[in-house]
C-alpha positions in Angstrom: 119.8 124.3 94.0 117.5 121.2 94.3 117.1 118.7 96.8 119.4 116.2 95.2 122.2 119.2 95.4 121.4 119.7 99.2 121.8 116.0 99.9 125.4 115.8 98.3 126.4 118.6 100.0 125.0 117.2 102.8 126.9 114.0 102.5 130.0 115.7 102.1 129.9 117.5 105.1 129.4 114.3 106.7 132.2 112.6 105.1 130.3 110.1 103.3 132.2 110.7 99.9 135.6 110.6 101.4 135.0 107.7 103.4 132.2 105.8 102.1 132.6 103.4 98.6 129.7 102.3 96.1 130.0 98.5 98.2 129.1 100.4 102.1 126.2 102.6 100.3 124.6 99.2 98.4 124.6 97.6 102.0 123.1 100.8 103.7 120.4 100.7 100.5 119.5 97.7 101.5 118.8 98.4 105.2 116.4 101.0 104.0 115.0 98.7 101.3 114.3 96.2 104.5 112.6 99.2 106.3 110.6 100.1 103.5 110.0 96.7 102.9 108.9 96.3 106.9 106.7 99.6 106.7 105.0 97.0 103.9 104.3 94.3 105.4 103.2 95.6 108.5 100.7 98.1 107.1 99.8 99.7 110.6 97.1 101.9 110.2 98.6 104.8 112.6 102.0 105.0 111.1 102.2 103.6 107.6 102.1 106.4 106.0 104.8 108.2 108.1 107.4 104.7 107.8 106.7 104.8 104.1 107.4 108.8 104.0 110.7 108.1 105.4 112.0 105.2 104.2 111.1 106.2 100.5 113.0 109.3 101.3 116.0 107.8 102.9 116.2 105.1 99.6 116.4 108.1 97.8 119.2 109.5 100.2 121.3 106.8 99.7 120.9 106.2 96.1 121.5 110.3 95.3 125.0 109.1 97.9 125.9 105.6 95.9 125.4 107.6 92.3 127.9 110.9 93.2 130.5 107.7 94.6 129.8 106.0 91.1 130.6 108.8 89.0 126.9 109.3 88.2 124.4 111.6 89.0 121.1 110.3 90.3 119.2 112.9 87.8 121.0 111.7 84.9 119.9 108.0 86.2 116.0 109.4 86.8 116.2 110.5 83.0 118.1 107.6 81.5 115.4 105.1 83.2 112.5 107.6 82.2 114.2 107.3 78.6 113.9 103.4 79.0 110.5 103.0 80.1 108.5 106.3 78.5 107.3 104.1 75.3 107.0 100.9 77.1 103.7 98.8 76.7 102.4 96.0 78.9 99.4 95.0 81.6 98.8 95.4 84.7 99.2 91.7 86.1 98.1 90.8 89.9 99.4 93.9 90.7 102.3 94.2 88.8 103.3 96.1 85.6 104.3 93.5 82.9 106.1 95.0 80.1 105.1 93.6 77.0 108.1 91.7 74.8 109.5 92.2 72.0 
C-alpha cells in the first residue's frame, strides 16, 4: 500500500467519495492552491518551509480525492504527464521552464 492508497481510503471513510463531486474538490484545490500561493508570497523566514510542507501536501490530497471522483487515478495522471514532458526541450526563462516548439 502507498500513500496515495492510504489517502483514498482515507477519504472514504470520511465520505468524501459519496458525497463530494469533481466541481466541490476543484473549489477545495483551489483554496490550497491560495494557501500555497500565500506561503509564496509571504516567504516568512520561520515558517515557510513548514506552510509550503503542508500546503504542497494537502494539493496533493485533494488532487489524489478529485482523480478517484473522476474515474482516474492520480498515478496513472503522474505517469501520463511524466510521459508528456520526459523528452521535452526548452530554457530556463526568468525563472520559468519554456518548452521549446515545434
Amino acid at each position: 500500500m502507498n500513500k496515495f492508497d492510504e489517502i483514498r481510503i482515507w477519504a472514504a471513510a470520511r465520505g468524501i467519495f459519496d458525497k463530494g463531486d469533481v466541481k466541490t474538490q476543484t473549489v477545495k484545490l483551489m483554496e490550497e492552491v491560495g494557501e500555497l500561493s500565500k506561503a509564496v508570497i509571504d516567504n516568512d523566514a520561520t515558517t515557510f518551509r513548514a506552510e509550503l510542507t503542508d500546503a504542497i501536501g494537502d494539493c496533493v490530497v485533494v488532487l489524489t480525492n478529485l482523480s478517484h471522483l473522476a474515474g482516474l487515478k492520480i498515478e496513472d495522471c503522474i505517469d501520463a504527464a511524466y510521459e508528456e514532458i520526459k523528452d521535452r526541450q526548452g530554457a530556463m526563462v526568468e525563472g520559468t521552464f519554456k518548452k521549446d516548439e515545434i
